[in-house]
C-alpha positions, 0 to 999 in steps of 0.5 A, a space after each residue: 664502781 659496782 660490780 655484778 658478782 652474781 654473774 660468771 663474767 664478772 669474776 673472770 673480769 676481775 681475774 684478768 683486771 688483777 693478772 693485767 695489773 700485776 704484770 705491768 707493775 709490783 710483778 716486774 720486781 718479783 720477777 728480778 729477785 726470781 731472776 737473781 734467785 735462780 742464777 746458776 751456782 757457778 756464775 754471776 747474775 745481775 739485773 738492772 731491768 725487767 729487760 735487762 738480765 745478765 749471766 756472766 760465767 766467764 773464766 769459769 772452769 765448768 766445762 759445760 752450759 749450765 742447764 739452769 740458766 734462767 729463760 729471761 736471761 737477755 746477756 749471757 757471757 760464756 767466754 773461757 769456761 773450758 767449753 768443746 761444744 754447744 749441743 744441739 738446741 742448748 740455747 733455745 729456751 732462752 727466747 729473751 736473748 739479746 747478747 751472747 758471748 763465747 769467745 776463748 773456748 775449745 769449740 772446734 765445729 759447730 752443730 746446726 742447731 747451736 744457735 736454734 730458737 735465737 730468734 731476739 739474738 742482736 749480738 754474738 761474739 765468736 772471737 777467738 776461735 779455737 786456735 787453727 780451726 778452719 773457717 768452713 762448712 765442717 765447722 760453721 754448717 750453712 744453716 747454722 745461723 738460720 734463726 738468728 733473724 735479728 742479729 745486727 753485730 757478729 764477730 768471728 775469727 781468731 789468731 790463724 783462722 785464716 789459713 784455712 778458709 772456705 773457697 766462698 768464705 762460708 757465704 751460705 752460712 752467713 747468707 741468712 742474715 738479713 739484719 746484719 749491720 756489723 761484721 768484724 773478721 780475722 781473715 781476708 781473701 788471699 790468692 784467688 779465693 773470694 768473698 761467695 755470692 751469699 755475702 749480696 744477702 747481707 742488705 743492712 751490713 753497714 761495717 766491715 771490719 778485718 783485724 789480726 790477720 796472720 798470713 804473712 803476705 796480702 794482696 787487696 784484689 777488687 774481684 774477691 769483694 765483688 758480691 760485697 757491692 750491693 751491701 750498704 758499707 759505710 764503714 771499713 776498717 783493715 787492721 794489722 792485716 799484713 796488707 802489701 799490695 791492692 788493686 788500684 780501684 778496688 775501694 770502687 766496690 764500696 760505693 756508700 763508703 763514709 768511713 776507710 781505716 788502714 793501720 799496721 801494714 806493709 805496702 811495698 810502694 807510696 804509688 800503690 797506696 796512693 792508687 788505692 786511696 784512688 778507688 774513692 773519687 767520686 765517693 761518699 768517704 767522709 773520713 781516711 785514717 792511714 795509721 802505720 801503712 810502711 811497716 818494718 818487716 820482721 827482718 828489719 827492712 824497710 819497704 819505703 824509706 820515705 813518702 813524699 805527697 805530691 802536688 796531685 796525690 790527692 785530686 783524685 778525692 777532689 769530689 768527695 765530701 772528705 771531712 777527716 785526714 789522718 796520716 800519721 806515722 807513714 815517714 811522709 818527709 813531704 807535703 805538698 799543700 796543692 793539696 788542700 785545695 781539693 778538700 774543701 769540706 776538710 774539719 779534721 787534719 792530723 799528719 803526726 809522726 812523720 818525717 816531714 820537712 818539706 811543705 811543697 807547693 805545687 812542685 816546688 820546694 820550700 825549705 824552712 820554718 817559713 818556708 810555707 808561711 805566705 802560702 798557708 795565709 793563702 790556703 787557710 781562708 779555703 779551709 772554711 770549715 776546718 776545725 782541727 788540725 794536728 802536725 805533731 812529733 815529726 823528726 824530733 820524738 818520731 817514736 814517741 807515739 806507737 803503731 794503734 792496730 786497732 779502732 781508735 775512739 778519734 778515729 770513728 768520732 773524726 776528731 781528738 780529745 781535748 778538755 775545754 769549757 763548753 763553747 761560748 764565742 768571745 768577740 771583741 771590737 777591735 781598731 786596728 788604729 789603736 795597735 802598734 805599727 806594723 799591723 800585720 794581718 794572720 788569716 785563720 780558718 774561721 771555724 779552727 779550734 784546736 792547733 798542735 805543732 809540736 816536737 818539730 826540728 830545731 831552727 836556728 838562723 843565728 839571727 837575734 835581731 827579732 826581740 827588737 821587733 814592734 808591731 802587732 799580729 792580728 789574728 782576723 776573727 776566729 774560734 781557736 781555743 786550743 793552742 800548743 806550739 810545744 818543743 819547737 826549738 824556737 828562741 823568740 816570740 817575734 816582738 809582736 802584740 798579738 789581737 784578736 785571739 780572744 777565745 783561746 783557752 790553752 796555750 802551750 810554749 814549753 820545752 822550747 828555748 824562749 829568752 824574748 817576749 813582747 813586753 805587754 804579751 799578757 797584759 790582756 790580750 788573751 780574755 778567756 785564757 785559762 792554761 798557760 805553759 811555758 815551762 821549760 823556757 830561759 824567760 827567767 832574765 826577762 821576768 827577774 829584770 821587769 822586761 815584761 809586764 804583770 800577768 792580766 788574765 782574769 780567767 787563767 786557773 794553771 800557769 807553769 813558769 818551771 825550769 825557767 832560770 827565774 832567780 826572782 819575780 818582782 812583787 806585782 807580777 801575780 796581782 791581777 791573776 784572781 783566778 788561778 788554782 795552780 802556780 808551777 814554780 818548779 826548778 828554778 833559782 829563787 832564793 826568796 818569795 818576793 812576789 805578792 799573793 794577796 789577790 790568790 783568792 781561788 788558789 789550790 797547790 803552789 810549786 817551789 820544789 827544786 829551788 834555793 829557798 832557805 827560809 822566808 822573812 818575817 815579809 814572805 810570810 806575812 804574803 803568804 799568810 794572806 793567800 785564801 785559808 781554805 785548808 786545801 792550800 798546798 805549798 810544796 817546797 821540795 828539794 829547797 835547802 831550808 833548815 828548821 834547826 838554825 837559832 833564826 828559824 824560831 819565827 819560820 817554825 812558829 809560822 809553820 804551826 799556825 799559818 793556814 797552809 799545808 806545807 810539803 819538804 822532802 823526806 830527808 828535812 829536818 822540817 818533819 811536816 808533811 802535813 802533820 803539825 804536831 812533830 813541828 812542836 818537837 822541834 821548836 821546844 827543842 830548838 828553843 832549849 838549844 838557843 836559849 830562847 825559852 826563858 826569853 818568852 816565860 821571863 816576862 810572863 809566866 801564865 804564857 806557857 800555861 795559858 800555851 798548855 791549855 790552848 794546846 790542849 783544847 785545840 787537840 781536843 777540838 782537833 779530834 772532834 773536827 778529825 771525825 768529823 770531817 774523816 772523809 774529807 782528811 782521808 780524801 786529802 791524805 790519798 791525794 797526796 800520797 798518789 801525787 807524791 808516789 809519781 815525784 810531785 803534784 799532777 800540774 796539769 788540768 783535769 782529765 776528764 768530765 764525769 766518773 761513773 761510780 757503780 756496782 760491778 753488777 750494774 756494768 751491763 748498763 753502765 757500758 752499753 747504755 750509760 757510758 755509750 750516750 755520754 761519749 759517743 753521742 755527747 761527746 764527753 771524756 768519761 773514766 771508768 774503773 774498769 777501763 781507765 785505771 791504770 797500775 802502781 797505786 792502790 784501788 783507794 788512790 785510784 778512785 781518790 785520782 779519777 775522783 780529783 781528776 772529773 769535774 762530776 761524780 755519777 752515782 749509779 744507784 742500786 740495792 748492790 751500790 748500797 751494799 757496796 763497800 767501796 761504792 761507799 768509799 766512792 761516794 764519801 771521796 766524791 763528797 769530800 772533793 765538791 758537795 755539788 761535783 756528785 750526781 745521784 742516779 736512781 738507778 733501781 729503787 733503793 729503800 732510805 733504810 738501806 742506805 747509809 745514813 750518810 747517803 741517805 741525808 744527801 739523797 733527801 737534801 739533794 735529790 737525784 735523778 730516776 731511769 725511766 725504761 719509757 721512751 719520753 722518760 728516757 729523753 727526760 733522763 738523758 737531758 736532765 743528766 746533761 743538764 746536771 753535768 753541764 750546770 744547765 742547773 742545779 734542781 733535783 728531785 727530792 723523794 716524793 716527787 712526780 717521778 717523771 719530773 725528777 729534774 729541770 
């Protein structure tokens, strides 16, 4: 290229060239250190795009808005810092900002131009207000919010802010507006006041949310929402309102309504509920959650004692798209299954926390464990498209589940969490002539996937004849994948085989009182089964007597058999279990291991705890030697009466010491093992002085115990060398059991969660509102986070090794802060040491090889990672390859060198 440089222009084309090139590159991360480099001293900065700049001052005691806020700010956090006002213009440099927060402080009225120059403002926070300020024009101005032409979230209010409202709830304030599409509220209307017509400005406000009103009184009138008619309300939420009453159709007013949530109130009637449900007929509501509507008064009175749903209650919804039902903990003592005809579309039905013994039809009452049986094989077939239902806690634990009040994940997502692989349909040819006689056919809605009807009353009809039943249930084709029938006080499993139940993965009996089986129930029938729970049964004469056949489920990876009265467990009875990582044995009455676990080959943790084994012999441990070596194996065999001190034990403690199992006593054992070897040496030499069996072993040769000393001493010494080197794994494995031995036991049942997200505290911006935000609501995965999920009683390093363990993924969010973080460090060796291929690296913001540790560093070249992109097709290529990556779509990283825009397939 050439360049005319005798002329003027040309030097201005370079100038400009050069000015372009810098700001759409090398200049963006001068301006992040710029950003960092000019936070304000009493506050936190972090950036993790030339977009994205955060200022989190909370909790500060500085009284007053720094002035040296920088200008590119887009996140500013100002709550609880002391501050009584917010002077005119304080804001109006910050041009770029995005997200403001102010919530905790001691501003008690607002000047006009608070809020002047916000014009890219999408979300402010205003909650809680000063306690007891009013709501009016004295303290929000009517052009208070003028410039704020973008905002789309607002939350305002705080305990007692309603007490003192606007005549017109400060409509003029709000009127302005236009973009609004969420509004969250602390007050309502009451008496005769009213929303003001300003509230018909609000064109784009699609959420309406009233939480934490205090009056002690609330009457729904449909003429103080009036101007809210022409607004595009999909969602409204009332929560812990003190709601008592409502006008029959005042849900009318909100024509576009697709979502209605109403938890924590204090209706006097079941009638006038039903009235309000009312005002939706011939609405768009797709989904109703009542959570808690009959709530004790402060006084202890119960305003309904109970509510009984009659054959009619709902045909009011008859013509509504109507997909989620959630009535739960509202004492319905009955209903009335008439009621399912009109919800055709229906996917999700939870009516837990009841009272509930009746299931009506029509009127009619039936009484009963089988008092609607014939009628649910009627309705069932109608409910083509339900996917969930729940009916659980009802009489039995009624109070195991509190009152919510507040907006739940379930809720908006319309359905509740449960962890199952991800979808693959299992269809079997099936001849019905093959099954035994009598076939008896279960019609099934044909898309139900998850079923829970648990902890209800007890029915004993003194009958005992149905373990001499034959024949076969078949299930006609169907999708169930989660089934839990748990402390339903049932003795017997009627004795049918049951078909065509080939998709279930979750099966929960326990805490019931099962002593009958059918004798092949688990000889293949249940192809994709990987949980079974029955725990908590008396199925213990059946298994020790051979009354039922060896376990065929090729898949299962948890089986719970404790508190059984199991006194013994022929030696076939685990053969064909290949699969399975955790056997729960707990609390029985086995005196000897007689079953075999040669075929234990992915086996991680077995339960003997709470049982009556002394010792094993030279056969049991000869089974047992033979289970996987991996170093992982648990044997946990708490609370046994096993004595290491007895003259026979000399083959048991030898075994101890070189069998590849980490074996588990109690802290009162004289088996001091614990997962130490060594203190095990101790013991034998000294029972070996005390039985005279030491010269029984040098007598015939006298190199043994040499040759004994120098293999001991070369195994230390190589001990040593692999405990370096493998420091990370052992300390992984050490944090582990000490988190499950602080709660009495190992956790016994599957992992809680798909991906944990490790990450700097100055990186959380995107992690909460980009990251976390895609993965759970638009993928629908369960996500843990520090600073959500971590519960008290451990240590932050048990905690992460728990949430480490407990994912099937690790999400690294890599950033110059995650490197210089210690215990982001801590996190990527834990994950590490649970599954080289269980971490996902995301390059988050570039991070130079030499600042990391040489340990990341090496996993980075030989695993590769996966980059943000702040382009729209990078963020779709992100996105994918993200879900690709925790899903094992595959495996293929990219490697430092790679096309950035191709970092994954």
């Amino acid at each position: 290229m050439y360049i005319a440089t005798e002329a003027p222009g040309g030097y201005l084309c370079i100038i400009l060239f050069l000015l372009l090139f810098c700001n759409g590159t090398t200049c963006s991360s001068v301006d992040g250190e710029s950003f960092l480099g000019d936070c304000p001293k009493e506050c936190r900065c972090s950036t993790t795009s030339p977009s994205s700049n955060t200022v989190d001052c909370s909790g500060r005691s500085i009284i007053s808005i720094p002035l040296d806020i920088p200008r590119n700010t887009t996140v500013l956090d100002l709550r609880n810092i002391g501050l009584s006002e917010i002077p005119p213009y304080a804001l109006s440099h910050l041009e770029n900002l995005n997200a403001l927060y102010l919530g905790g402080n001691d501003i008690t009225a607002f000047n006009e131009n608070s809020f002047a120059g916000l014009k890219a403002l999408e979300y402010l926070n205003l909650f809680p207000i000063y306690p007891g300020m009013n709501v009016d024009y004295n303290t929000f101005p009517p052009t208070l919010f003028r410039e704020l032409t973008s905002l789309k979230t607002l939350h305002i209010g705080g305990m007692g802010s309603g007490e003192n409202v606007q005549q017109d709830y400060i409509d003029c304030t709000l009127a302005p507006l236009h973009q609004l599409e969420e509004l969250f509220l602390s007050y309502l209307p009451h008496g005769n006041l009213s929303f003001g017509p300003g509230y018909s400005n609000l064109s784009s406000l699609k959420t309406l949310v009233f939480k934490r009103y205090s009056s002690t009184e609330t009457q729904l009138q449909k003429k103080a929402f009036v101007w809210l008619k022409n607004c595009p309300i999909e969602k409204l939420a009332f929560i812990d309102c003190n709601i008592n009453r409502s006008d029959p159709d005042m849900l009318s007013i909100f024509p576009h309504l697709k979502v209605l949530d109403l938890e924590c109130s204090y209706f006097l009637s079941s009638q006038n509920v039903e009235g309000f449900i009312c005002g939706l007929k011939n609405n768009t509501v797709e989904t109703i959650g009542l959570n808690n509507i009959f709530q004790k008064r402060d006084n202890g009175a119960i305003p309904v004692s109970h509510w009984t749903i009659s054959a009619s209650a709902f045909k009011c919804l008859e013509n509504t798209p109507l997909r989620t039902l959630e009535l739960i903990q509202n004492r319905i003592e009955g209903f009335d299954l008439n009621n399912l005809h009109y919800f055709p579309n229906l996917e999700y039905l939870d009516l837990s926390n009841n009272i509930m013994m009746f299931f009506p039809e029509n009127e009619k009452e039936n009484v009963g464990e089988n008092s609607a049986g014939d009628y649910w094989a009627y309705l069932y077939p109608l409910l083509r498209k339900l996917k969930y239902m729940r009916i659980d806690n009802n009489l039995i634990n009624k109070n195991k589940a509190p009152p919510k009040c507040d907006l739940t994940h379930s809720f908006w997502k319309g359905h509740p969490s449960f962890k199952l692989k991800q979808y693959v349909h299992v269809a079997r040819s099936l001849n019905e002539q093959n099954m035994p006689l009598p076939v008896i056919k279960v019609f099934l809605p044909a898309n139900l996937e998850f079923v829970s009807m648990s902890w209800w009353p007890v029915w004993d009809d003194g009958v005992s004849s149905y373990c001499a039943l034959r024949g076969s249930l078949y299930f006609y084709p169907n999708k169930v994948r989660f089934l839990k029938m748990e402390g339903i006080g049932t003795k017997y499993i009627p004795y049918y085989i049951f078909y065509g139940l080939d998709n279930l993965e979750h099966y929960d009996a326990s805490h019931n009182i099962l002593n009958c089986l059918p004798r092949d129930f688990f000889n293949g029938h249940f192809p994709s089964l990987r949980s079974l729970n029955l725990g908590d049964n008396k199925l213990g004469p059946l298994i020790s007597e051979d009354g039922i056949r060896p376990v065929k489920l090729p898949r299962l990876e948890f089986l719970d058999l404790s508190l059984n009265e199991i006194r013994t467990i022929p030696k076939k009875f685990f053969d064909h279990l290949v699969s399975l990582q955790r056997l729960v044995l707990r609390g029985n009455y086995l005196k000897k291991v007689s079953f075999s676990m040669v075929n234990f080959v992915s086996v991680e943790y077995i339960d003997l705890s709470n049982n009556k084994l002394q010792a094993f012999s030279s056969e049991e441990m000869e089974n047992i030697r033979k289970v996987n070596s991996s170093f992982s194996v648990h044997l946990n065999m708490t609370n046994n009466p096993v004595d290491c001190t007895l003259c026979d034990g000399e083959e048991f403690l030898q075994w101890l010491i070189f069998s590849n199992i980490t074996v588990t006593f109690s802290n009162d054992s004289n088996c001091p093992m614990n997962g130490s070897k060594i203190s095990l040496w101790t013991t034998l030499n000294e029972l070996r002085e005390k039985c005279d069996i030491s010269d029984q072993i040098k007598g015939p040769n006298q190199w043994l115990s040499v040759g004994i000393s120098l293999t001991s001493i070369a195994g230390v010494t190589c001990g040593l060398i692999a405990a370096y080197i493998y420091r990370w794994k052992i300390k992984y494995r050490l944090y582990l059991l000490r988190r499950r031995l602080r709660i009495q036991g190992f956790i016994t049942t599957p992992p809680h969660g798909h991906v944990y997200i490790s990450y700097d505290d100055g990186d959380d911006h995107w992690v909460v509102n980009k990251l976390l935000r895609h993965l759970e609501e638009e993928n629908e995965l369960d996500v843990i986070i520090d600073q959500r999920d971590f519960i008290g009683g451990a240590s932050l390093a048990e905690a992460i090794v728990e949430a480490v363990d407990n994912s099937r993924k690790t999400v690294l969010v890599l950033s110059e802060n995650f490197v210089l973080n210690s215990w982001c460090e801590f996190e990527f060796e834990m994950s590490l040491a649970r599954g080289y291929n269980s971490v996902i690296p995301v390059m988050f913001q570039t991070v130079p090889f030499d600042a990391m540790t040489k340990s990341l560093r090496k996993f980075i070249k030989a695993r590769g990672y996966i980059k943000w992109s702040d382009s729209e097709a990078g963020k779709r290529l992100f996105w994918k390859r993200l879900m690709d990556a925790i899903l094992d779509v595959n495996d293929h990283l990219v490697h430092d060198g790679e096309v950035d825009d191709t970092e994954m397939l």
